[in-house]
Every structure is written in structure tokens, then in C-alpha cells.
C-alpha positions in Angstrom: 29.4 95.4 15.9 30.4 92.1 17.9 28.3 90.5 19.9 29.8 89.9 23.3 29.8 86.3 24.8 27.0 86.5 28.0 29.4 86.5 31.4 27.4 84.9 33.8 28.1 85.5 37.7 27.4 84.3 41.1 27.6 85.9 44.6 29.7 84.0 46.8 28.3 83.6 50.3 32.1 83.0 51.4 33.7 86.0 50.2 31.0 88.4 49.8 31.4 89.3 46.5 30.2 88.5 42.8 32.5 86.2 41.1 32.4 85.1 37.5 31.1 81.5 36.6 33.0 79.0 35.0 31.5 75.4 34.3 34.1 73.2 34.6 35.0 70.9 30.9 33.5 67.6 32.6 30.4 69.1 33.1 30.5 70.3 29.6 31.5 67.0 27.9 28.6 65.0 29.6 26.1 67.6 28.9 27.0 67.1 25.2 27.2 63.6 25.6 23.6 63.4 27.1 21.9 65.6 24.3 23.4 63.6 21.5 21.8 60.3 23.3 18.7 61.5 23.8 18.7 62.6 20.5 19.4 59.0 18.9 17.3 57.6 21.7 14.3 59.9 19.8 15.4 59.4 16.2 15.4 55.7 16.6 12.1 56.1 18.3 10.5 57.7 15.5 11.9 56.2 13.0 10.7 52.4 14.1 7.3 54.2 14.6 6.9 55.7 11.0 8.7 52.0 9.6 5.8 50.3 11.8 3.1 52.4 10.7 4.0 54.5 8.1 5.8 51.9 5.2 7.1 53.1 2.3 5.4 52.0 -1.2 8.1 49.2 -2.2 7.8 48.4 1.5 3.6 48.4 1.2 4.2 46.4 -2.4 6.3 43.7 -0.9 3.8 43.2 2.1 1.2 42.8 -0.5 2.6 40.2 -2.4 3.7 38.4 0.5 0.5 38.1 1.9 -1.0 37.5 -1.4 1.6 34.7 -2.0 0.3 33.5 1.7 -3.4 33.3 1.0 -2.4 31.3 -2.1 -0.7 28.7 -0.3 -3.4 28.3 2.2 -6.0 27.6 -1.3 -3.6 25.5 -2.7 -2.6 23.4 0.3 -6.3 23.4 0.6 -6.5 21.5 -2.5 -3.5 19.7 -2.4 -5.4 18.1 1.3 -8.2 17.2 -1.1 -6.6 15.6 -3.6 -4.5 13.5 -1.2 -8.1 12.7 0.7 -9.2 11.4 -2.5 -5.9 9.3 -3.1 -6.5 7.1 -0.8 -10.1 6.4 -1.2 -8.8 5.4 -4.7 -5.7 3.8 -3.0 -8.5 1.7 -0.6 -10.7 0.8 -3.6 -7.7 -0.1 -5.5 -6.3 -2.5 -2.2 -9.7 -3.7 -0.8 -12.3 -3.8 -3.6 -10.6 -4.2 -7.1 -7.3 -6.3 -6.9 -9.4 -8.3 -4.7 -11.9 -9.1 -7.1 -9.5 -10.9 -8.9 -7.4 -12.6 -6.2 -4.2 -9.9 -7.1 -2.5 -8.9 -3.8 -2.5 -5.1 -2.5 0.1 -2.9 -2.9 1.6 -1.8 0.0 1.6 1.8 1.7 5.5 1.5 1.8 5.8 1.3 -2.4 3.0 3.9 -2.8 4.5 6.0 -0.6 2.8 7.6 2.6 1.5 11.0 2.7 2.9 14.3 4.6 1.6 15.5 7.7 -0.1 18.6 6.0 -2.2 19.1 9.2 1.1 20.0 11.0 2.4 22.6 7.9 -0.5 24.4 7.9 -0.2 25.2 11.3 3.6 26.3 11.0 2.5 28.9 7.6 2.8 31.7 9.2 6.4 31.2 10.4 7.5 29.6 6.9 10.0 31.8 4.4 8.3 32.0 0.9 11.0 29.9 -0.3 10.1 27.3 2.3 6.5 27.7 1.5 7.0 26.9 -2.5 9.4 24.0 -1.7 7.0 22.6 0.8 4.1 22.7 -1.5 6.8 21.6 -4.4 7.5 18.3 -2.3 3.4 17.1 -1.5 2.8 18.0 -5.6 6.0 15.8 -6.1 4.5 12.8 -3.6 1.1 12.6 -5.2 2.7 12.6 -8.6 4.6 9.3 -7.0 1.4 8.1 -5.9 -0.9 8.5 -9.2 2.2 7.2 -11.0 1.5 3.9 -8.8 -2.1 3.6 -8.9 -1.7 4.6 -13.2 0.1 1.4 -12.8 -2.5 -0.5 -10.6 -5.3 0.7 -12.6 -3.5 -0.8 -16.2 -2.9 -4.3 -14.2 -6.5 -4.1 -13.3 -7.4 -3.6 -17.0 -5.5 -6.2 -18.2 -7.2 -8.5 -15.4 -10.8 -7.1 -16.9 -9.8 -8.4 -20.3 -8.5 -11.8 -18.5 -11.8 -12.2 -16.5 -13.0 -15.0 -18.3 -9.8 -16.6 -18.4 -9.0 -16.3 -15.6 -12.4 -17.8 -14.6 -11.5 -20.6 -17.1 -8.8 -20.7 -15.1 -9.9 -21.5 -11.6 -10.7 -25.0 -10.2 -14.2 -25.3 -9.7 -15.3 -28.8 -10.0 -14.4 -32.4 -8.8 -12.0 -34.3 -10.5 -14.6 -37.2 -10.9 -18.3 -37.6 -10.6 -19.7 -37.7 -7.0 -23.2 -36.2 -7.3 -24.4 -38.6 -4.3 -21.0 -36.8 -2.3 -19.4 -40.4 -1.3 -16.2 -40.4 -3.2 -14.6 -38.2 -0.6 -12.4 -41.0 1.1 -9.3 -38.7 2.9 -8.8 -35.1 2.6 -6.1 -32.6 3.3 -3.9 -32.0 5.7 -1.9 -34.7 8.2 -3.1 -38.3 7.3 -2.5 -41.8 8.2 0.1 -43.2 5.4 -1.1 -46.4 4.4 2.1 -47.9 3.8 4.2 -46.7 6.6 1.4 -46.3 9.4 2.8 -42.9 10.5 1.3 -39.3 10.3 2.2 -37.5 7.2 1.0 -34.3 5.5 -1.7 -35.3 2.5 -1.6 -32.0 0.1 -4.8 -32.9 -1.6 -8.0 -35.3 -1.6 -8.7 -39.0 -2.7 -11.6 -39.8 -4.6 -12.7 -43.6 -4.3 -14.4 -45.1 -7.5 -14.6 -48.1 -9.6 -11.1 -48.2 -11.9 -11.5 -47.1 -15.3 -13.6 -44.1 -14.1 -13.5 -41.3 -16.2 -11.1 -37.9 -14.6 -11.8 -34.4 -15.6 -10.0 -31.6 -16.1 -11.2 -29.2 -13.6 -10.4 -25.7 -15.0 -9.0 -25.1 -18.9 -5.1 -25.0 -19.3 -2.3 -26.6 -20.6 -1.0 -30.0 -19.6 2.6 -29.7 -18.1 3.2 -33.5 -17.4 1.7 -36.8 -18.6 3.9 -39.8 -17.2 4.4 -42.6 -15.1 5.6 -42.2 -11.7 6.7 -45.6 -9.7 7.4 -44.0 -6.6 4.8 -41.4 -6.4 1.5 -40.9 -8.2 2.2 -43.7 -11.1 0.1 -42.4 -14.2 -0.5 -38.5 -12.9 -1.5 -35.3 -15.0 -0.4 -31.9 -14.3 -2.2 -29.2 -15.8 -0.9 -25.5 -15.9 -4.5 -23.7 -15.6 -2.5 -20.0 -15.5 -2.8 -17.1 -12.7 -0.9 -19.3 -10.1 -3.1 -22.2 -10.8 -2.1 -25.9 -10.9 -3.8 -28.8 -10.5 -2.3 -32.9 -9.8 -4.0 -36.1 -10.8 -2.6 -39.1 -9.8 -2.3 -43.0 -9.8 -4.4 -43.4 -13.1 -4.9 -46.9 -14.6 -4.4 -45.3 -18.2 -3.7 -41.4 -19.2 -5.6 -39.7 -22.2 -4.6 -36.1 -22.3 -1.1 -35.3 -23.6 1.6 -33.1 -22.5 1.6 -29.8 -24.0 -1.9 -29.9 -25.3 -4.7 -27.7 -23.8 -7.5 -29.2 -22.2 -11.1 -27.3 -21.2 -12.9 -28.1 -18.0 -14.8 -31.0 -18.0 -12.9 -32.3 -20.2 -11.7 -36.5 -19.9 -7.8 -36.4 -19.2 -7.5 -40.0 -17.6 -9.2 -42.9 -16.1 -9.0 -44.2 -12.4 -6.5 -46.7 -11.3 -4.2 -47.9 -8.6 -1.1 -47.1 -10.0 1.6 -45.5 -8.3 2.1 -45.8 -4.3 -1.8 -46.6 -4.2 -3.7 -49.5 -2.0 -6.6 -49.1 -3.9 -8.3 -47.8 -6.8 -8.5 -43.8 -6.5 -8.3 -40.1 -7.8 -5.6 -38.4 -5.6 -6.3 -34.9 -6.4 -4.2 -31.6 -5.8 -4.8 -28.1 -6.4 -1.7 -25.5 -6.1 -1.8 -21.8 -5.9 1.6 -20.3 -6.7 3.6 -23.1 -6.6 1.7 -23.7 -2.7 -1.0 -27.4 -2.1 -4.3 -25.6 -1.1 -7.3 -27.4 0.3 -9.2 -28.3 -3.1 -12.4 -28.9 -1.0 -13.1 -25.6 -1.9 -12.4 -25.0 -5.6 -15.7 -27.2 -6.0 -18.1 -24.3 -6.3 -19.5 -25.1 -9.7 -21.4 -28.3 -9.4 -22.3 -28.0 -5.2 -24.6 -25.7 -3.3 -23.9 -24.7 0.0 -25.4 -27.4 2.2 -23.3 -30.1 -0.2 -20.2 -28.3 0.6 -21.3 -28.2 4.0 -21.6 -31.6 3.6 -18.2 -32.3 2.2 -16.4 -30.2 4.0 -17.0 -32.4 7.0 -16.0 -35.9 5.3 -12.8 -34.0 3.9 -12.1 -32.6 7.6 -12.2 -36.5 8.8 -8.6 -37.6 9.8 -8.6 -41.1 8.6 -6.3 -42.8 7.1 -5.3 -41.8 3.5 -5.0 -44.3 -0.2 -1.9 -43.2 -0.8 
């Protein structure tokens, strides 16, 4: 038997009867309209809840690894902070206590490259993709890599410097060209002098030592003469030794010349004998010690046959601006 559609009916006030209701099709279409909404409405609504609190297993799996990759990072970033802390101890040590030891200059933060500002990554982590994570770790890994690779370096000069110690030693001025125990020879130092010939103010690169001619001259470190000549002009009979590590050292205006060029002499060893040779107004040891290629003051490469009040001492007759004997 059919079941009959439901006829539903309404008493008009107007005409006093029951008439059939109709809902008109506009009515219909937005009731239709509304329950489909508010059933996305609702199905989006549960499904972001049971995504947000119920994951499924790969979902669970991949939040696991993630935050397992994330805790890693933070231990090895940990690390990676120490090792660059450590760095530059070794870096400072390498600058301020070894190269200086032997007079080598530092190497600069530019060449052994500066480190990244891990302070600031570590506070961006949690915001990082895990790609961006491994190549920011990948690039500090790759910077102190750069930097060992420069102190590896540093570290194989400084060996080679520890092997050279006592050369290098050998190497340095450290006595007077001629024998002043009483301190007197001392007659003009370094630095703008008098020229005795012209009478005008001119730069003296190193200091004259006064004594009787024919007074012995001494090598002052061990190295290799580089010139044994006559010089009208200049220092007449002169010496130039080659001592090595930067090191030269000039003696001029000698009355005769032992040493020879190309042979090696040892400290305290006789290369010449005082004269007046040369542009000279008297009988003298002009005397100049160079440091890559650069006059230095030679009052203080004297530090192996003064003590401290002598080179107190000497340091004031060298400071004297009188005039010079050559």
C-alpha cells in the first residue's frame, strides 16, 4: 500500500476556512542551502579537532622524528658553540702568546674567518625547516673546518720556528759592535742628527761608536756576509751581514775589512777594524741594525753583555741629539 505524502493545513483568519499549505521554492532552496552549511561548518570543525588531537600514526611518526631531529640540533649546536669557544682561545694563544714568542706577526680575524652568530640561530630553531636546520649546522661545521685548516697551518709555522729557536736566537743582534764595557763609545745615536759635513738636520739610522782606529769590530749575531767593499760616498770600508729572520746589520767606515762576502760569520766574531773611511770626521763604528729591510734603533739589540741600569744608562747618551761622525 502507498504511503500518502502528509498534507499539511492552516485556518485562515481571512476567509474562515482551512486551506492547504504550500512553502513557497525560495523558502525551500535556502533551507537546503543552510543545512548543507552547517553541515560543512561541523565537519570541518571535527575534522581540525580529531587532526589536532587525534593524529594519525604516520602523522604521530613524522612528529617524532621531527622533534627528535630538533633536540639533536639543539646538542649538536651545543657542541658546535663549544668547539668554536675553544677556537678562539687557541686562535688568542696562537696570536698573543706563541707567534709572539718568536717575533712572527698574528694572523688576522679576516683570513681566519669570523665566527656565526650562533646565539641568534638558536633563538630562531623553532621556526627553522629541517632543511634549513641541517644546512645551518652544515655551514658553522664548514667555518670551523676553515678555521682549524688555518691554525693546522699556524701551528706547522710555529713548529718550524721551534726547530729554528736557536737560530733564530743566533740570529738576533744582541751585542755592541765594539767593546764599551765602561759605556763611553756611545758618541750619536738614532734618529734626526746634526750632519757634520753639511750642518743641517738629517735622519741617522743607526749609532756611532768612537774608538781608537784599528779597534777590533764584531759581528753581533751569526749570519752570512752580503757585502764587503769600499764605499767613497757613504760608509767607505762597510760590512753587511744577512743574520736571517728579517735581520740585517751595517758596519761602516772601517780602516781595513777582515770578513769576506759570502762567508758566514758567528757572533763575536772579528769582521773589521775601526777607521775613518768613508764620509767620516773621525775615527768610528757607524752601526745599523735593520729588521725587514726597515733601520731600527740598535740601542736595544744590546741585551747580551748589559744589565738594565747599563741600558738605562745608554739609552740616555743614545737619546742625546748632538751632532753625528758621519
Amino acid at each position: 500500500m502507498k504511503s500518502m505524502k502528509k498534507i499539511k493545513f492552516f485556518y485562515n483568519t481571512n476567509t474562515l476556512r482551512f486551506e492547504k499549505l504550500e512553502t513557497p521554492f525560495k523558502v525551500r532552496m535556502l533551507r537546503i542551502f543552510g543545512f548543507v552549511a552547517a553541515s560543512l561548518v561541523t565537519s570541518i570543525i571535527i575534522v581540525s579537532v580529531m587532526y589536532r588531537y587525534f593524529p594519525s600514526a604516520n602523522e604521530k611518526k613524522l612528529m617524532a622524528q621531527n622533534n627528535a631531529l630538533r633536540d639533536d640540533y639543539k646538542v649538536l649546536q651545543d657542541k658546535v658553540l663549544q668547539l668554536q669557544l675553544q677556537m678562539e682561545e687557541l686562535e688568542n694563544r696562537d696570536n698573543n702568546v706563541y707567534r709572539a714568542i718568536f717575533e712572527a706577526k698574528p694572523i688576522p680575524d679576516s683570513i681566519r674567518v669570523k665566527k656565526m652568530e650562533t646565539s641568534k640561530e638558536l633563538n630562531l630553531v623553532e621556526q627553522l625547516s629541517q632543511s634549513t636546520l641541517v644546512n645551518s649546522l652544515k655551514d658553522q661545521l664548514n667555518n670551523l673546518s676553515y678555521r682549524i685548516g688555518f691554525m693546522d697551518k699556524s701551528y706547522a709555522e710555529i713548529g718550524d720556528m721551534l726547530k729554528n729557536k736557536e737560530k733564530l736566537l743566533a740570529a738576533i743582534p744582541a751585542i755592541q759592535p765594539v767593546s764599551n764595557k765602561n759605556l763611553s763609545a756611545i758618541s750619536s745615536g738614532f734618529g734626526y742628527r746634526i750632519d757634520p759635513v753639511y750642518k743641517v738636520s738629517k735622519f741617522h739610522a743607526g749609532l756611532d761608536f768612537t774608538a781608537p782606529q784599528g779597534t777590533p769590530i764584531y759581528a753581533t749575531a751569526d749570519g752570512k756576509v752580503k757585502e764587503a767593499n769600499y764605499n767613497a760616498s757613504g760608509f767607505g770600508n762597510h760590512v753587511v751581514i744577512s743574520h736571517g729572520f728579517g735581520y740585517e746589520t751595517v758596519y761602516g767606515h772601517m780602516v781595513r775589512i777582515k770578513a769576506r762576502a759570502g762567508k758566514t760569520v758567528k757572533r763575536g766574531e772579528v769582521i773589521g777594524y775601526v777607521g775613518s773611511t768613508g764620509k767620516s770626521t773621525g775615527p768610528h763604528c757607524h752601526y745599523e741594525v735593520h729588521r725587514n729591510g726597515q733601520p731600527v734603533d740598535p740601542v736595544y739589540y744590546f741585551y747580551n753583555d748589559i744589565n738594565p741600569a747599563q741600558f738605562d744608562r745608554l739609552l740616555k747618551q743614545a737619546a742625546s741629539g748632538n751632532q753625528s761622525f758621519d
